[in-house]
C-alpha positions in Angstrom: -51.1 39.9 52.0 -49.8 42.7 49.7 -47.9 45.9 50.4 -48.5 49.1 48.6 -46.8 52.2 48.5 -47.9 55.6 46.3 -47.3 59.0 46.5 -50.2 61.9 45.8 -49.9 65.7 47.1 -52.4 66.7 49.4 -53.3 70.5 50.1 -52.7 71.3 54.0 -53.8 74.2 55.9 -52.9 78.0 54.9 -52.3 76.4 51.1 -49.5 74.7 52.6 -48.9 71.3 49.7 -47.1 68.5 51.0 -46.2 65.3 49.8 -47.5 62.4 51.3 -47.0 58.4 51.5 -49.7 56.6 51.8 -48.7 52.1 52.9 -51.9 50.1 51.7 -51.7 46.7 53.8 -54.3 44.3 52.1 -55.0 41.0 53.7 -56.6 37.6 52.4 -59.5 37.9 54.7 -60.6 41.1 52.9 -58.9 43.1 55.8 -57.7 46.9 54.3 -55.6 49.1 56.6 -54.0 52.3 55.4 -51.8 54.0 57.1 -50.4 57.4 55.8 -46.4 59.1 56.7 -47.1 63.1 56.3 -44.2 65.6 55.5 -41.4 63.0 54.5 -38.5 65.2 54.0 -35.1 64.5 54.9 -33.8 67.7 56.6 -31.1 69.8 55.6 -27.8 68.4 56.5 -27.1 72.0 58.6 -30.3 70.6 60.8 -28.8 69.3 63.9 -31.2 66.6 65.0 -30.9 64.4 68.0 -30.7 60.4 67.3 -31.4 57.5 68.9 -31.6 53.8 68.7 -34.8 51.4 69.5 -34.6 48.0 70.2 -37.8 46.1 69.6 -39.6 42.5 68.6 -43.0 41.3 68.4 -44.5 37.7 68.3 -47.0 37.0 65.8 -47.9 34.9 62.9 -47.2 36.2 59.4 -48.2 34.6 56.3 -46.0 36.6 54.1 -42.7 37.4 55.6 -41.4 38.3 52.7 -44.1 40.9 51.7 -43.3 42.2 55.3 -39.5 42.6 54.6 -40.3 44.9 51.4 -42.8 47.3 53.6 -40.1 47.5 55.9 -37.0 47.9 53.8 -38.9 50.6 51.3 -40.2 52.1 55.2 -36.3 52.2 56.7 -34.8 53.4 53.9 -37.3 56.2 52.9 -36.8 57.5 56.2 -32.8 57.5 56.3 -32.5 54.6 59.1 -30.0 52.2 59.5 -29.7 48.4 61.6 -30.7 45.1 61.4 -34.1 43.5 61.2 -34.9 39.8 61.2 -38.3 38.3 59.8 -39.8 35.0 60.1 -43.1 33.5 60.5 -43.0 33.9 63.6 -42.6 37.9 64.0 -40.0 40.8 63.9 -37.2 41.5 65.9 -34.9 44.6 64.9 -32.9 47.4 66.4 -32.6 50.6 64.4 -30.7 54.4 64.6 -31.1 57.5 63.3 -33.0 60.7 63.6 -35.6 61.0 66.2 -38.4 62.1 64.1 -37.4 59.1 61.4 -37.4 57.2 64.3 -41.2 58.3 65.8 -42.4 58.0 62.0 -41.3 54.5 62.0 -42.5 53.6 65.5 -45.7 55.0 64.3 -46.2 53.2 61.0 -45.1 49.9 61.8 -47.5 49.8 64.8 -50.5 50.2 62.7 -49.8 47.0 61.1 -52.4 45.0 63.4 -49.4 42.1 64.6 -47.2 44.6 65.4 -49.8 47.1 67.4 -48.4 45.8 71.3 -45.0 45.9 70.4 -42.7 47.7 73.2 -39.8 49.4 71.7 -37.1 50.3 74.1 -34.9 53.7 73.3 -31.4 54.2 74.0 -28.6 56.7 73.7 -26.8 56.3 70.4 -27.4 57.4 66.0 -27.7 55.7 63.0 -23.8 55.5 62.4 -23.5 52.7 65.2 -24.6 50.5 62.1 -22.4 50.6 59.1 -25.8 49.9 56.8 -29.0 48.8 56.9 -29.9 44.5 56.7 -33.6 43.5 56.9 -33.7 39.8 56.4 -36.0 37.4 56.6 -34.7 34.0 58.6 -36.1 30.4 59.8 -36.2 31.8 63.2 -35.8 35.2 64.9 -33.4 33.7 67.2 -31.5 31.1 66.0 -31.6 28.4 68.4 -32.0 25.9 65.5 -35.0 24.9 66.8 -37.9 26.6 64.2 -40.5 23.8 66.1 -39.8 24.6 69.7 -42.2 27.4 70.0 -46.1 28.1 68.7 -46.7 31.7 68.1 -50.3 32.7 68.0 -51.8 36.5 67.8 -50.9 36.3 71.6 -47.6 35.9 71.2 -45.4 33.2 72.6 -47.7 30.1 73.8 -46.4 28.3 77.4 -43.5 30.7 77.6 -42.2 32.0 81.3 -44.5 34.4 83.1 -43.6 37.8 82.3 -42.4 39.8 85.2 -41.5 43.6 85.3 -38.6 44.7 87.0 -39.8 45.4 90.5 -41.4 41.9 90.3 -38.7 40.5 90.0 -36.9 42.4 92.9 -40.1 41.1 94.9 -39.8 37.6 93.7 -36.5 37.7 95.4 -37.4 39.5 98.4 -40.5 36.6 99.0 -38.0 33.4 97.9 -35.0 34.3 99.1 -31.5 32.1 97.6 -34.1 30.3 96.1 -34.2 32.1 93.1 -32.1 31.4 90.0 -31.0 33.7 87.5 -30.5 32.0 84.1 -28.3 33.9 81.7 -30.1 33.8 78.0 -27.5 35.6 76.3 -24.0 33.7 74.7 -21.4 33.6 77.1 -19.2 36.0 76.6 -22.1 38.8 77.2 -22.0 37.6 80.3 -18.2 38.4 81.4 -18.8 42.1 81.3 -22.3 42.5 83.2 -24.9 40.0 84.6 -27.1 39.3 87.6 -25.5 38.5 90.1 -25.2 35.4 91.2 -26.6 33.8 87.9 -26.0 30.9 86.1 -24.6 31.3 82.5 -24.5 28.4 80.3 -21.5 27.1 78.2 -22.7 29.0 75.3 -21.2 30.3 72.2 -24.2 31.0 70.2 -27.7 30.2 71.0 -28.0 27.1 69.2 -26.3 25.9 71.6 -28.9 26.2 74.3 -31.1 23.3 73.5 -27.9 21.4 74.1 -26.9 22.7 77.2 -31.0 22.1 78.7 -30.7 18.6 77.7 -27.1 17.9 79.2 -28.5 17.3 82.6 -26.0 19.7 84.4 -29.5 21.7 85.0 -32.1 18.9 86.1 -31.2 19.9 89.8 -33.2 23.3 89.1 -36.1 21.9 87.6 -38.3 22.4 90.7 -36.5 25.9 91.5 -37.9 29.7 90.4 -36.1 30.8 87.7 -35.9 34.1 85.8 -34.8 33.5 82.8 -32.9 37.3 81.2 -31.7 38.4 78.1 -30.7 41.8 76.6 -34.5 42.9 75.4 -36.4 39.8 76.0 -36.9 38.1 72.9 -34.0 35.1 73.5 -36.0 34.3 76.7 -39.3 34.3 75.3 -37.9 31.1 73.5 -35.3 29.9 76.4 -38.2 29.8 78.8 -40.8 27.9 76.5 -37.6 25.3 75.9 -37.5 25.4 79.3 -40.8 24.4 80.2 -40.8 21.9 77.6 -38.3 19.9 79.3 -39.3 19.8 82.3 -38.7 23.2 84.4 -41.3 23.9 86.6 -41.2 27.5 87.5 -39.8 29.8 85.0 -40.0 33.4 84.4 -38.3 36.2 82.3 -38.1 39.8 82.4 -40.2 42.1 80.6 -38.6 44.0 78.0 -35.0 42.0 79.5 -31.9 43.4 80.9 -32.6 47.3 79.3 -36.1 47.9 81.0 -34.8 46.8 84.3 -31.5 48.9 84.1 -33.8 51.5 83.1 -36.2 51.1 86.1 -33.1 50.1 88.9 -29.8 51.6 86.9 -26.9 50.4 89.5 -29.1 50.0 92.7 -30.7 46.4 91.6 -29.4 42.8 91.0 -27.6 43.4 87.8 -24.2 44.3 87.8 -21.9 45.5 85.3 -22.5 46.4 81.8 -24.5 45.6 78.9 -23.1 44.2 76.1 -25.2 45.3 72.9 -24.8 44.3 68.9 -23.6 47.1 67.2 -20.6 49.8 67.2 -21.4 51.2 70.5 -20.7 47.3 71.9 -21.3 48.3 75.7 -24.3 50.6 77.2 -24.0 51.7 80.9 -27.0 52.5 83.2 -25.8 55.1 84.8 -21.9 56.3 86.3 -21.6 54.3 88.9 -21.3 50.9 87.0 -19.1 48.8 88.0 -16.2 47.3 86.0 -16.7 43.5 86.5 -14.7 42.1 83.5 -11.0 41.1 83.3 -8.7 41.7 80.8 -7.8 38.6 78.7 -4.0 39.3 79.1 -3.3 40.8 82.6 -6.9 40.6 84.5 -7.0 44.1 84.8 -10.6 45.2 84.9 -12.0 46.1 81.7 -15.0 46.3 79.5 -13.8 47.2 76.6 -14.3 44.3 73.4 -11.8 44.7 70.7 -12.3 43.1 67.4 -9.5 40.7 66.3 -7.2 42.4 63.6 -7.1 39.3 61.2 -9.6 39.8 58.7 -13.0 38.1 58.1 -12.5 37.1 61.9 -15.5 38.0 64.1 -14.1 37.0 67.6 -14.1 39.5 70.0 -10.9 40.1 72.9 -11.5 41.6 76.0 -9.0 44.0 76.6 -7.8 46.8 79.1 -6.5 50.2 77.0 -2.6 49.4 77.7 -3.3 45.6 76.5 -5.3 47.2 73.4 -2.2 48.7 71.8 -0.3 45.7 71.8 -0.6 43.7 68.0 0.2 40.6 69.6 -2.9 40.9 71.9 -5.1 41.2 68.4 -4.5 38.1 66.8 -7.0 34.9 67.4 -6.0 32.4 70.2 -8.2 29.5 71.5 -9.1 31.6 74.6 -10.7 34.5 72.5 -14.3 35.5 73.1 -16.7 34.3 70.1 -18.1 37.4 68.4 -20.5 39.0 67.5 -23.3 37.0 65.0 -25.2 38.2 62.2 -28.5 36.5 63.1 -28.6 38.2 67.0 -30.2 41.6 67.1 -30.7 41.7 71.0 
């Protein structure tokens, strides 16, 4: 597959000329899309614009990952956006800020690539500065569990994965099965000790590669034969939890469509999930509404809190949980043993 890119000035109506980009996608099997971005223009810096950030991934194969990480890159940056997006063979997975209208244009161009036309990109409260740059990569895996075999990814997406359930299926699933139910935390563990469903069960994790690890321990064989509803921030972690899952042995086992955000969307702090949501950029934490409840503990005094501080020694990424009076205290900043592992480069959501 090849990527193209020119520019040619087109006349509009009332004699209006405008500038437009015009991405040629060309594919081995003699496929040609085009798709054209009209009235590129980065607006005055006096225009006050709202922003927003999108959180998004899609499942499908790609024979050129790379060629896909140049179409996007040249896309992001001619539209002013910032973030992190992750290729692979296996799909896309990226969260973005900026402008709204950069933001619709890119929505609206990277969907006419046919792999990427179903993908459901979820919008939040936040701008482009809650990423210091912008880092499209292409990677092994779009998650790294450290497990590039464990999945097959066809034009459908995610083969023998969980069922997909939307939120108020999953409020029904309790209502019908009672204590029966088992939330599985996807997420690393220390997402968990500011917000999760209650109730659920979330594995000794400090990245995700060490899931695979924590299936086949054996601490989980007693849940084999038990629903389970597998959740994550967007989704994307449990597309591959839940096909690891099933691999080994787990006979009932669901996940959440569009994860953790489209359900605190749909329920905000009336549902199963409690607490906030921890999220991989400057903002750290996103709330569903005021009346969230405060279910972490500061690391030093247990005082509620959820409020991640970076540690102060350089080139450290471990994270603290801290209450504000613990927070200004330099001792409280260094690394210890009991920190919270940080944030990782290869997780978008």
């Amino acid at each position: 597959m090849a990527i193209g890119v020119t520019e040619k000035v087109v006349l509009r109506a009332n004699c209006v000329v405008e500038t437009v980009l015009v991405y040629s996608f060309n594919f081995s099997h003699g496929l040609n899309l085009t798709t054209v971005l009209s009235g590129l223009k980065i607006p005055n810096i006096a225009d006050v614009e709202l922003q927003k950030i999108i959180l998004y991934y899609g499942f499908t194969p790609l024979a050129d990952p790379v060629a896909v990480k140049l179409w996007q890159q040249d896309l992001c940056e001619r539209l002013g956006l910032k973030g992190r997006i992750l290729i692979s063979e296996h799909g896309i997975n990226g969260t973005l800020g900026g402008d709204m209208s950069a933001l619709k244009q890119y929505v609206k161009l990277t969907k006419q690539y046919p792999g990427f036309k179903k993908i459901d990109f979820k919008w939040s409260m936040g701008n482009g500065d809650d990423f210091p740059r912008l880092k499209v990569r292409v990677r092994n895996e779009l998650v790294a569990f450290d497990a590039p075999d464990a999945i097959t990814v066809t034009e459908k997406g995610v083969i023998n994965g969980g069922k997909h359930l939307k939120p108020a299926e999953v409020n029904q699933l309790v209502e019908e099965r009672g204590d029966d139910v088992v939330f599985f935390d996807g997420r690393n563990a220390f997402e968990a000790k500011i917000g999760k469903f209650k109730n659920a069960i979330v594995p000794e994790t400090d990245t995700t590669h060490d899931f695979i690890r924590e299936l086949e321990s054996g601490k989980y064989d007693h849940l084999k034969e038990k629903p389970i509803v597998t959740y994550c921030t967007g989704g994307i972690r449990c597309e591959i939890l839940s096909a690891a899952m099933i691999n080994r042995g787990f006979q009932e086992v669901f996940q959440i469509q569009g994860g953790i955000v489209r359900y605190g969307e749909t329920f905000k702090d009336k549902g199963l999930w409690e607490g906030s949501l921890y999220v991989f950029d400057e903002r750290m934490t996103m709330d569903f509404s005021d009346e969230t409840k405060v279910i972490g503990e500061c690391e030093v005094c247990s005082e509620p809190t959820k409020t991640f501080v970076n540690c102060a020694n350089l080139g450290c990424k471990d994270l603290v949980l801290l209450c504000e009076p613990c927070s200004n205290k330099t001792e409280n900043l260094v690394c210890k043993p009991t920190h919270t592992r940080g944030r990782s480069k290869d997780l978008v959501g």
